[in-house]
Residue frames relative to the residue before (quaternion, step in Angstrom):
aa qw qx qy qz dx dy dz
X 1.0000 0.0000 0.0000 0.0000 0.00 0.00 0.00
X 0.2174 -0.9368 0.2542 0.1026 3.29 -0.57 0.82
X 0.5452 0.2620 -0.2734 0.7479 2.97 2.39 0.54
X 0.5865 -0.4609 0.5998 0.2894 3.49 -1.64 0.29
X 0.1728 -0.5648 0.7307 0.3425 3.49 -1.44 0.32
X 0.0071 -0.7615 0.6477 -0.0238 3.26 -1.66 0.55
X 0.8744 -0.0117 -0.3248 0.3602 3.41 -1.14 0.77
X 0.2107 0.7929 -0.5583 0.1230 3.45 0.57 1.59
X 0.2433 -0.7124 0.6574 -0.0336 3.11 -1.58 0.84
X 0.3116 0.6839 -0.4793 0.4532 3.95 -0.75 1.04
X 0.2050 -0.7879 0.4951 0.3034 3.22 -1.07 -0.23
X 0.4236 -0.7030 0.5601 0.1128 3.24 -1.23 0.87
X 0.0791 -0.7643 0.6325 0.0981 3.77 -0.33 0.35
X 0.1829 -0.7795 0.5904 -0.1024 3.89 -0.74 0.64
X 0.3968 0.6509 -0.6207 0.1831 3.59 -0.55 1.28
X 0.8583 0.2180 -0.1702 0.4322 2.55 -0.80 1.35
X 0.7774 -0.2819 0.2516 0.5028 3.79 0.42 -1.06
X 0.6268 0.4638 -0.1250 0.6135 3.17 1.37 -1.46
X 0.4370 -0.6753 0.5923 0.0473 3.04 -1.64 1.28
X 0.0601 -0.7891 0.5921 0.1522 3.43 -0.77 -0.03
X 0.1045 -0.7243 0.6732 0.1063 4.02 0.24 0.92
X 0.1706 0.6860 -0.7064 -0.0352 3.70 -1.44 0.63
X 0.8510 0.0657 -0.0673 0.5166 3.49 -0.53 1.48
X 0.5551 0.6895 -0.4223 0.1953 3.47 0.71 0.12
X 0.5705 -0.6266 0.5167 0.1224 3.24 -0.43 1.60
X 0.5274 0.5609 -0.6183 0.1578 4.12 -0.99 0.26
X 0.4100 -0.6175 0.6025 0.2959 2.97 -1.95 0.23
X 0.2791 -0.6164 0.7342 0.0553 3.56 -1.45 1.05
X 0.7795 0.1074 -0.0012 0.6171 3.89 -0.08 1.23
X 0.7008 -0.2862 0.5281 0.3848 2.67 -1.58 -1.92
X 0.6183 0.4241 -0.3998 0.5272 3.23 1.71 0.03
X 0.3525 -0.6827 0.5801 0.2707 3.28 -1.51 0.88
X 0.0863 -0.7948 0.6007 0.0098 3.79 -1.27 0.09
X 0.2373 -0.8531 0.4365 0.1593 3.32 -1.37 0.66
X 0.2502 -0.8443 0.4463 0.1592 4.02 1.02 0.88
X 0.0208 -0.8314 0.5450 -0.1065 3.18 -0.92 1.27
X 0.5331 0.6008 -0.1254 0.5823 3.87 0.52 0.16
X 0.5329 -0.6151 0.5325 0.2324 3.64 -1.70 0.76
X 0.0152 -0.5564 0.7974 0.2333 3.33 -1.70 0.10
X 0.0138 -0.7429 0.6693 -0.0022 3.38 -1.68 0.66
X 0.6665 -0.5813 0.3281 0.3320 3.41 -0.67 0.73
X 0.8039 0.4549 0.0382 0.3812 2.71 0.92 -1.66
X 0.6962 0.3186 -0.0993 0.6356 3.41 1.65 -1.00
X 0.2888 -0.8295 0.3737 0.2980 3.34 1.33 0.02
X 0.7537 -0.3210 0.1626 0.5499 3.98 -0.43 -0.23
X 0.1997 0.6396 -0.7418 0.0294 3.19 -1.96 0.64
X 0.0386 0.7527 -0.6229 0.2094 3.23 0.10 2.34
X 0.0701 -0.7054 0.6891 0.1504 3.22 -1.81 0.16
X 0.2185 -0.8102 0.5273 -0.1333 3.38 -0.66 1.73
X 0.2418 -0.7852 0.5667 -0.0627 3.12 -0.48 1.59
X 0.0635 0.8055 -0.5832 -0.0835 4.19 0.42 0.91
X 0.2179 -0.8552 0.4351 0.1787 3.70 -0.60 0.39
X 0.6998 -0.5839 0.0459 0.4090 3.43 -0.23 0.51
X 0.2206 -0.7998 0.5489 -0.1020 3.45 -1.30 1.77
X 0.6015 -0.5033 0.5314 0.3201 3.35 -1.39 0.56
X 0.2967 -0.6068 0.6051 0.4215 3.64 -0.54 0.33
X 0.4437 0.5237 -0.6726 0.2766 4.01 -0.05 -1.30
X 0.8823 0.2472 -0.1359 0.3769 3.49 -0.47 -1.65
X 0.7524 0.3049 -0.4979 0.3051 3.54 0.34 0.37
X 0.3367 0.5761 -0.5917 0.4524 3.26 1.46 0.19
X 0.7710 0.4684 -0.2826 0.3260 3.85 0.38 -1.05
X 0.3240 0.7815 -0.2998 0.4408 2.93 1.56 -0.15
X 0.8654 0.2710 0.0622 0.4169 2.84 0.41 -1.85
X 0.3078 -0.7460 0.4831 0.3397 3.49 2.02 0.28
X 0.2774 0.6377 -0.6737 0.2498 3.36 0.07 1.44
X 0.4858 -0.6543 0.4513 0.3636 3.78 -0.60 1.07
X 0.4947 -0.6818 0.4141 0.3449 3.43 -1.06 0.17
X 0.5116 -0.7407 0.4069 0.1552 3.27 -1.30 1.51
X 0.7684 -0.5087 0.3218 0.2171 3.06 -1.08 1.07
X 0.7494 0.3611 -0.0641 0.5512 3.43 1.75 -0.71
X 0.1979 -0.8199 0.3762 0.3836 3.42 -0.59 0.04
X 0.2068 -0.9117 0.3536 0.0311 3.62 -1.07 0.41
X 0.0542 -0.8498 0.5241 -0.0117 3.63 -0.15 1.32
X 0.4949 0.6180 -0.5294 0.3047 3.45 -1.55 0.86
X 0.4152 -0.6440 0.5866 0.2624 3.58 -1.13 0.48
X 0.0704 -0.7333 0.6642 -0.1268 3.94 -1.42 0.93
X 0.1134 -0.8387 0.5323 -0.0216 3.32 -0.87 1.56
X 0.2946 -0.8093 0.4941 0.1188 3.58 -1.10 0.01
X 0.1324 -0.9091 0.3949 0.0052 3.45 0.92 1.24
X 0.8323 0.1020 -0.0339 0.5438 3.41 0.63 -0.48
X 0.1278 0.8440 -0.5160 0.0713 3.74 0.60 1.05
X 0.0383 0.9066 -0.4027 -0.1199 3.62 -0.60 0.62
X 0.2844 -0.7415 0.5971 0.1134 3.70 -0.49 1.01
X 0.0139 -0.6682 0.7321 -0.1318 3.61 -1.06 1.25
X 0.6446 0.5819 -0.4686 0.1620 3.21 -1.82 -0.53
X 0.7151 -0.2684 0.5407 0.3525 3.10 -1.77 -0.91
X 0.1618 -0.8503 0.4113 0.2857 3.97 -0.58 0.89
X 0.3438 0.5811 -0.5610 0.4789 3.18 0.52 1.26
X 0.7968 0.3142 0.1224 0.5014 3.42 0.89 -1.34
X 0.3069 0.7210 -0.5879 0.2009 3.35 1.20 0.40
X 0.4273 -0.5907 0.6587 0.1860 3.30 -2.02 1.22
X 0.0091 0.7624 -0.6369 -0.1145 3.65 -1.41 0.50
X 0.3087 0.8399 -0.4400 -0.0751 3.40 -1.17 0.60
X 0.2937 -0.8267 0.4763 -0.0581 3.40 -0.55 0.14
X 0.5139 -0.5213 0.6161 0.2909 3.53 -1.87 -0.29
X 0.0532 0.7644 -0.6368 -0.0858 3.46 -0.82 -0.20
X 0.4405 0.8177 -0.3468 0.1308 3.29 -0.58 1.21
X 0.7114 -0.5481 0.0199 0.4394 3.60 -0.84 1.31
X 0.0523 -0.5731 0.8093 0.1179 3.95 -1.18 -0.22
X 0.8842 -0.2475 -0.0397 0.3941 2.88 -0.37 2.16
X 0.7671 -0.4280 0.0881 0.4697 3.36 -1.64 0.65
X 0.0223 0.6913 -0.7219 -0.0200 3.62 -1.46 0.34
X 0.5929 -0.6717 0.4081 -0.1755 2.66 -1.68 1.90
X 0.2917 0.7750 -0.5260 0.1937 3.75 1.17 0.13
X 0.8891 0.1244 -0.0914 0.4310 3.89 -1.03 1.44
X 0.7255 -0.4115 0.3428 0.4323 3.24 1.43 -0.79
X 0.6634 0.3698 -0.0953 0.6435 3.05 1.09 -1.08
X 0.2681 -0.7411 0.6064 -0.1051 3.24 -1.16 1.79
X 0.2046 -0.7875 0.5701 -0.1141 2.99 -1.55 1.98
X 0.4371 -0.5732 0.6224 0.3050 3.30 -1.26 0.77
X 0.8774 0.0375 -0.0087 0.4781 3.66 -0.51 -0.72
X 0.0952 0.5553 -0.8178 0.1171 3.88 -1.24 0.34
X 0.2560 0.5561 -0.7854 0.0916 3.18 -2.17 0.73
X 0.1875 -0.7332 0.6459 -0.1010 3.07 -1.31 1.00
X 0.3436 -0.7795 0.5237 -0.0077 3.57 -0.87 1.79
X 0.2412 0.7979 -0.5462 0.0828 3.78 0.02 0.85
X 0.0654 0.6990 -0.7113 0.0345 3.45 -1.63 0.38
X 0.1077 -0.7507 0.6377 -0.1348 3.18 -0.18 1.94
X 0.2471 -0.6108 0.6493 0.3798 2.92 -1.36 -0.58
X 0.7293 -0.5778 0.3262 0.1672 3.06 -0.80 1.34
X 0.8977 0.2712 -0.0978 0.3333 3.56 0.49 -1.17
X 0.5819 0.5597 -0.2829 0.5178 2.68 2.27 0.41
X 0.6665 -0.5460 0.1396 0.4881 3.66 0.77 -1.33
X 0.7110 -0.5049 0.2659 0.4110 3.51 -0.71 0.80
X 0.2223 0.7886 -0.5710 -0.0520 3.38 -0.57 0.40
X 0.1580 -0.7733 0.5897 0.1711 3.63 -0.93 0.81
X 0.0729 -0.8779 0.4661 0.0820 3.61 0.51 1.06
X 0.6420 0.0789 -0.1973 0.7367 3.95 0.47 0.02
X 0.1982 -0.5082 0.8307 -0.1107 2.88 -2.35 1.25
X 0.6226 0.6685 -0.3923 0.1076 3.46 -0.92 0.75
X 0.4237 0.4568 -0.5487 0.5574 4.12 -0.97 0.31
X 0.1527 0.7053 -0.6494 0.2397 4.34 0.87 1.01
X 0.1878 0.6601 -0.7271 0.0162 3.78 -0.69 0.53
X 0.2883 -0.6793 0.6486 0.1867 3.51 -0.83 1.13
X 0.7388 -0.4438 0.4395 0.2532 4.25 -1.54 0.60
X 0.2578 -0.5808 0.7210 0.2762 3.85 -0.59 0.79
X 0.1179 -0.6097 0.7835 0.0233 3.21 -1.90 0.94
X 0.2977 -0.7615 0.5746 -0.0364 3.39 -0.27 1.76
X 0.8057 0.4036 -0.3172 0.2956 3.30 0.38 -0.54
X 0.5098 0.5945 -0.1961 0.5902 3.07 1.91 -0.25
X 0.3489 -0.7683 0.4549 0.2848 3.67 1.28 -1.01
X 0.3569 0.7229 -0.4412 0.3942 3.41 1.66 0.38
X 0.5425 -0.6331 0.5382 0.1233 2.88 -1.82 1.15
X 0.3667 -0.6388 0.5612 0.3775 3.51 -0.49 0.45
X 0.2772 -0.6565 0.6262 0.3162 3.75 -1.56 0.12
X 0.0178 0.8518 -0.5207 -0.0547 3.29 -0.65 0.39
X 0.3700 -0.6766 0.6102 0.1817 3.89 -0.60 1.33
X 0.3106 -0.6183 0.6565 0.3004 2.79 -1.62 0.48
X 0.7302 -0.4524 0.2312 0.4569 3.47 -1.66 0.62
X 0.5314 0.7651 -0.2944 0.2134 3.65 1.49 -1.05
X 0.5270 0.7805 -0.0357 0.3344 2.70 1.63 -1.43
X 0.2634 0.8792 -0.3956 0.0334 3.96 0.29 0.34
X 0.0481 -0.8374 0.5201 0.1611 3.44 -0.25 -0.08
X 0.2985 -0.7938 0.4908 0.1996 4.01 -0.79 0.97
X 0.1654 -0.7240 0.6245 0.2416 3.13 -0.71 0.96
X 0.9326 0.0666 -0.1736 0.3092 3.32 -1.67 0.50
């Protein structure tokens, strides 16, 4: 894990081994989050994580992602993260997607989300990217482009 969680708050119920997180509020990095859901030794995780909207800069840094090759501006949320598995091996995945315009190279988008479910202790993968609607520029008279949802593109 490559950050601490740190100033959570919630309650945690505890019998036995198994945790029970309801509502707890911490911050993992710079990203804030809300943990819903058991850990058990034995059954290993079954959260639901609610991340609410973040700069990427700092949750890319967050996540010690080296720095891309591009630059990139805009806020990106995670409504429905889930954490299963084995805790050695816990599986995470999720949606990731903009809250408002975002900025990736220059060139400025209305919508981006991205479906992933790595495994966590191995490497990030954002394997489908798509719903890309790039910004009408009225003053210019440009057409927006707009993918259909069908459309996907793998990253990496």
């Amino acid at each position: 894990m490559p950050q601490p969680f740190s100033n959570a708050n919630g309650t945690i119920r505890v019998a036995g081994l198994t945790a029970d997180l309801a509502q707890v509020s911490a911050q993992y990095g710079q990203v804030p989050l809300i943990a819903n859901g058991t850990i058990d030794p034995k059954r290993g995780y079954d959260l639901s994580v609610n991340i609410p909207p973040v700069a990427m800069n700092p949750a890319l840094k967050t996540l010690q992602v080296d720095s891309l090759p591009f630059p990139l501006a805009g806020q990106v949320a995670v409504p429905n993260l889930q954490i299963s598995g084995a805790i050695p091996r816990p599986v995470i995945s999720g949606t990731v997607q903009n809250r408002g315009p975002v900025v990736v190279d220059r060139v400025p988008f209305e919508s981006v989300s991205a479906q992933f479910s790595p495994r966590f202790c191995r490497s990030l993968r954002l394997p489908i990217f798509r719903r890309i609607q790039w910004r009408e520029d009225r003053s210019r008279g440009k057409r927006p482009m707009r993918l259909p949802p069908q459309d996907r593109f793998g990253l990496l």
